[in-house]
N, C-alpha and C positions, 0 to 999 in steps of 0.2 A: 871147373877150374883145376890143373894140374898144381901139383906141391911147387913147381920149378915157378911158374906164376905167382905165388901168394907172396912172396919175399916183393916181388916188383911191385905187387900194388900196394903191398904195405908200405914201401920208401913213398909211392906218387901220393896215398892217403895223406904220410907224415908232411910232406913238401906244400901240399895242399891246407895243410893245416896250419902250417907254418905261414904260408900267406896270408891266409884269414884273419891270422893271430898279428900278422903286421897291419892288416888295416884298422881291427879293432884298437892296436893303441895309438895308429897314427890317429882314428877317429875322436877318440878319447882323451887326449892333449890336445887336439884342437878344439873339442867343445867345450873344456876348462877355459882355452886363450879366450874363444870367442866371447866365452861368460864374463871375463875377470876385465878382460884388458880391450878388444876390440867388438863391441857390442855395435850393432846398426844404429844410423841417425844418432852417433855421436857429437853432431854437429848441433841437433838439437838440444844434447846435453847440454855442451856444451854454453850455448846460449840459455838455459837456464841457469847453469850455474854462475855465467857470467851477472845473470841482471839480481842473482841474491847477494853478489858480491862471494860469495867464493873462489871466484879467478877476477884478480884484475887485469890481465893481458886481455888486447881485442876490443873493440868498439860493442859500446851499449847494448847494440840489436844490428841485426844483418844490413849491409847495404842493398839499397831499394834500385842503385841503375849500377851498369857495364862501369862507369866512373869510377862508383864508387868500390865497384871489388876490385880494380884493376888499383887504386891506389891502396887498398887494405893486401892486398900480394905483395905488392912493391915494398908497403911498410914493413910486415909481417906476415910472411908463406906461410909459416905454421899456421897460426891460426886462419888465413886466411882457404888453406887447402881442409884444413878441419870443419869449418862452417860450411863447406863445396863437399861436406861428404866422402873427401878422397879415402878415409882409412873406410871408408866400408867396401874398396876394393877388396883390402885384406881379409875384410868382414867375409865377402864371397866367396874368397878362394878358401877360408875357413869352414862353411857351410858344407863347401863341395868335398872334404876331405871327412866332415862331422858324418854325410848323408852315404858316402861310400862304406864306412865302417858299419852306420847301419845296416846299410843291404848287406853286408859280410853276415850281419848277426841276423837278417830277417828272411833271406835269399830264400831259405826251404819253405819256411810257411807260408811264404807269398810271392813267388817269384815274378809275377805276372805283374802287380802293383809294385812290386819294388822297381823291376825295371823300367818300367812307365815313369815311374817317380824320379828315377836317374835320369830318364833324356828329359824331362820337364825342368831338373835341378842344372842340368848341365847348358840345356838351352836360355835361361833364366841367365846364368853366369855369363854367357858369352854377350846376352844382350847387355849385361851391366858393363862389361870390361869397354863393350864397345862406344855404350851410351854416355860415361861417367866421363866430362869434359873439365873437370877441377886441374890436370897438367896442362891443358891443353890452354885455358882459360891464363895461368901462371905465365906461359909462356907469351901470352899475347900479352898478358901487362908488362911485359919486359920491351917485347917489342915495341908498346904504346909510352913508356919513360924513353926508348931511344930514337922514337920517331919526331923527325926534322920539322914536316910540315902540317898545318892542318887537316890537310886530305888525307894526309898518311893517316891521322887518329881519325880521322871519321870513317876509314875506310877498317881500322881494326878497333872501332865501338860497334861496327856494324856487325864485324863477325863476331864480337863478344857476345852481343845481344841474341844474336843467333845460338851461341855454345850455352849461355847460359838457360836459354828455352829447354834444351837437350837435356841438359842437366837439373831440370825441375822435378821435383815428384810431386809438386802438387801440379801438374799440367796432367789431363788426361790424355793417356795415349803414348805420353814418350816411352822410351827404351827404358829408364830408371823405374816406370810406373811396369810394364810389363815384365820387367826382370822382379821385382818385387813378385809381382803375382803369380806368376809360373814359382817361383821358389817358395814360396808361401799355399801354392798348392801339394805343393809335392810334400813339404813338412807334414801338412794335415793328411795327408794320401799314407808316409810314413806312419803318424801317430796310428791313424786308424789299421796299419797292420801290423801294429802292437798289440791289440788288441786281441788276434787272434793267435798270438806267439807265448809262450809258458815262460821265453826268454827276459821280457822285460815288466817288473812291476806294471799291474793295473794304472798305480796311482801315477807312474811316468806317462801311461800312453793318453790318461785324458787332461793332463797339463799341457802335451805336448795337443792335442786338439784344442783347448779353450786356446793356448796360444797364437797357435797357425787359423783358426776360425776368427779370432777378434783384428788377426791381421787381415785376412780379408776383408774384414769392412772396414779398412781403406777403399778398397775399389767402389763398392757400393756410396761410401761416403763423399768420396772426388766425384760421382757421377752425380751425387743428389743434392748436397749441400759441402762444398769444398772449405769452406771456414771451419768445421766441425772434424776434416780429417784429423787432428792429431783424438780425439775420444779414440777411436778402434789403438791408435796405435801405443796412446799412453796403456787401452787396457790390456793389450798384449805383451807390450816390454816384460813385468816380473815374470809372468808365466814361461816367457821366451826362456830367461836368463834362468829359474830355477829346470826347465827342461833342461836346458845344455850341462847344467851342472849333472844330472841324474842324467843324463845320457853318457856325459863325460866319463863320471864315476862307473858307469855299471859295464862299459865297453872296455874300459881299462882292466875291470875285472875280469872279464871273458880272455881279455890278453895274459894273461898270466897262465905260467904254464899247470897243466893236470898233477 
């Protein structure tokens, strides 16, 4: 390498670092948002906290037919697009932003597993954007309040019925279930090459494994006894939520300038 080069690769080095240093904080504010404010299956929160009485907006317990959410829209979107899962749109596109900043911070130790983990996380996202029918559901109860005839509602209870299958995660097989699990691999694929990186506390990379392990038995649990899914998922919630905080926190660190 000539003197006349070293100036150049030191600008492309800084430019390069510079970049890194943007994903790690854009990564690092999204995994505080995701922890604080738009956590998964808020909708199930939310209906817990509804049947202790800490929200009185919103009906008792979820509507059991197309009728019944299509008049819980009409009455109240908000809650009615919150019990349909719609902010875990946000939820995704959060994840997607959380998982790049990782690989910014993991790329050298394991480049192999990281980028696998990207197309698994990024594949996972598009299945949910595509699969998540809560607008699409809102918009059919609009159409079903301004429909003339009976045929007209039977003919959009029919498609509701249909959106709302799509939109199940306790069904196995849909698009919500497989976005789930593609994204819930690639977390655990992540934790585990933390494991071999100096970068992040031990004690992050196996929170962030119990977390994305207990997620997966959802899959195992829909396939074997489907009443028992929410066990995997209540035992993964804190884990989830104290990983994103220690992932939040330690990426933001790396951002900061030397």
């Amino acid at each position: 390498m000539t003197a006349a080069n070293e100036p150049a690769n030191e600008r492309e080095a800084t430019v390069n670092d510079r970049a890194w240093k943007g994903l790690y904080r854009v990564g690092g504010v999204a995994a505080l948002v995701a922890a604080i404010l738009f956590r998964r299956w808020l909708g199930a929160e939310f209906s817990l906290f509804r049947s202790l009485g800490i929200f009185r907006a919103g009906p008792a317990s979820q509507p059991i037919t197309v009728n019944g959410w299509f008049q819980l829209l009409q009455s109240n979107s908000l809650v009615g697009l919150v019990l349909l899962n719609a902010l875990d749109l946000i939820n995704y596109a959060l994840v997607g932003l959380i998982f790049l900043g990782l690989y910014a911070a993991l790329r050298k130790s394991a480049r192999g597993s990281m980028t696998l983990a990207m197309v698994l996380t990024f594949t996972g996202i598009a299945i949910y954007f595509a699969s998540n029918q809560a607008f699409a559901l809102l918009a059919l109860s609009q159409q079903y309040a301004a429909a003339a005839t009976d045929a007209q509602k039977s003919v959009l209870l029919s498609a509701g019925q249909t959106l709302l299958t799509l939109n199940d995660p306790a069904i196995f097989g849909t698009g919500v279930f497989w976005a789930f699990n593609l994204v819930t691999v690639s977390g655990l694929m992540i934790s585990v090459a933390m494991l071999r990186s100096a970068i992040f506390p031990k004690v992050t990379a196996y929170i962030g494994i119990l977390a994305n392990a207990f997620g997966l038995g959802y899959f195992f649990a829909l396939a074997l006894d489907p009443p028992l899914v929410f066990i995997p998922l209540s035992a993964s919630a804190p884990f989830l939520l104290i990983w994103y905080l220690l992932v939040g926190i330690k990426l933001l660190k790396l951002a900061r300038p030397i």
